[in-house]
N, C-alpha and C positions, 0 to 999 in steps of 0.2 A: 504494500500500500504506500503511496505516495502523499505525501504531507498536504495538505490544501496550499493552494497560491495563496492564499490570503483567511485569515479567520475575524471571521465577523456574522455568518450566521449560529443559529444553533447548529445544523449537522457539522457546518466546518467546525466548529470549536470539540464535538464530540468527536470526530474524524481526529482530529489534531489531540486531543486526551488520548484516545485508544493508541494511536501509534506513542507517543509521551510512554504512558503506560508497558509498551512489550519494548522500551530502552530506546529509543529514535533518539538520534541527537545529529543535531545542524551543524553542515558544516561551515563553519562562521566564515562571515566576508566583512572586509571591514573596505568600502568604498568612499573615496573623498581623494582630495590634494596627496602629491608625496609625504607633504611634513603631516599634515593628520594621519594619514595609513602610518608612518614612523611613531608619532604620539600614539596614538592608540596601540599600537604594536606592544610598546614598551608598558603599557596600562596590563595589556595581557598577559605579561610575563609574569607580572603582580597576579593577577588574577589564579594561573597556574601554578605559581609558588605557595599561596595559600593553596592549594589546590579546590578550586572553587571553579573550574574551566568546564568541567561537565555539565555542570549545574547551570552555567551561561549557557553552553551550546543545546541543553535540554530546552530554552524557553527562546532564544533570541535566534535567529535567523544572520541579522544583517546589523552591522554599526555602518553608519553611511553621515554624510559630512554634509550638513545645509547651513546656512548663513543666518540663520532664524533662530526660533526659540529649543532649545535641546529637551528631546522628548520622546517617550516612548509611540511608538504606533501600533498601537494593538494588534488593528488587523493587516498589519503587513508585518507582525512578529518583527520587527525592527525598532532600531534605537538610533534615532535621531540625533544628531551632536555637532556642536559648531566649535570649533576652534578653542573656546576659550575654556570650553569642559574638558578637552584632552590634553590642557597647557600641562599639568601639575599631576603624573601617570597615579598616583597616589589618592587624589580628588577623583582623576578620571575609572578608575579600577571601582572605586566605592560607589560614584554614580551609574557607575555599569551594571553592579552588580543588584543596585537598587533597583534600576531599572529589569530586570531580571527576574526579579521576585515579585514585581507588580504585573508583569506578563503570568508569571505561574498563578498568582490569584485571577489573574483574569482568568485563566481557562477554567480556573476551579469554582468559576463563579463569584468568590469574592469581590465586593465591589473596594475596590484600593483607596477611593476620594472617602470613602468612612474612614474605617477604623484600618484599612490596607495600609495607605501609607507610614503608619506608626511602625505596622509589621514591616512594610518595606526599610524601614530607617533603621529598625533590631537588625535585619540582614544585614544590613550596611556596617554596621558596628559587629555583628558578630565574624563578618570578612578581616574587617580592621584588625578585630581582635584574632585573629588566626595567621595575618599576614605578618605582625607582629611578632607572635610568639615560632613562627615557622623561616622566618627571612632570616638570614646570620648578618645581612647591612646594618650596621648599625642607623646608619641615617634614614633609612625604611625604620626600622623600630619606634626613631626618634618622631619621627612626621607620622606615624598611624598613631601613638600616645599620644600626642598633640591633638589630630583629628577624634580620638575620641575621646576626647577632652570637651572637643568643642559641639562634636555631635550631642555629648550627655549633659551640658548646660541647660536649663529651662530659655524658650525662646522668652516670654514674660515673666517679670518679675511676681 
């Protein structure tokens, strides 16, 4: 069985659970400029060091480089990204994987704009924190404890 082009009705998203389900995983593409493909590249390696890369290739399809706003696209299982999200591979790895986790509650029916996003932002910090204790860089150690420093801050006081 082949994955839907795109998921956005009910069968496509059941079609796209079932193969999910018996191990499918995407073979990622990451399209845009040389220096994004380079940025993003190196977000990956991150990604793979934590080892968190299956877990991205399980839910996302495509990272591809627009000049807009950086965002997930549900039904083209793509992640959206401009330039300044894959400046810092560290930021860009964490929003990757965020975005990642908001694809898997979508298929799972989970609506993300509730109480998703919170769970997308645990992923996020539970990557940080794996990337962290997994990386021998000290300057990766240093910049994920930083990040979730600043992820686990309340935004209001």
């Amino acid at each position: 069985m082949k994955f839907p082009e795109r998921v956005y009705t009910i069968q496509e998203v059941k079609k796209a659970m079932e193969l999910i389900e018996k191990g499918y995983k995407h073979d990622l593409e990451v399209n845009g400029s040389p220096d994004f493909k380079s940025k993003t590249e190196e977000a990956l390696k991150l990604i793979k060091t934590a080892e968190f890369y299956d877990f991205l290739r399980t839910y996302v399809r495509q990272i591809r480089e627009i000049s807009g706003l950086s965002q997930l696209r549900e039904a083209e299982v793509t992640i959206w990204a401009n330039s300044y999200v894959v400046a810092d591979p560290i930021e860009a790895a964490g929003f990757i994987i965020q975005k990642a986790q908001q694809m898997k509650d979508f298929l799972e029916g989970r609506l993300y704009y509730e109480m998703g996003e919170t769970k997308a932002v645990e992923k996020r910090m539970e990557f940080l924190r794996t990337l962290r204790d997994r990386s021998v860089n000290q300057a990766v150690k240093k910049k994920c404890e930083e990040n979730l420093k600043r992820w686990s801050e309340p935004t209001f006081p």
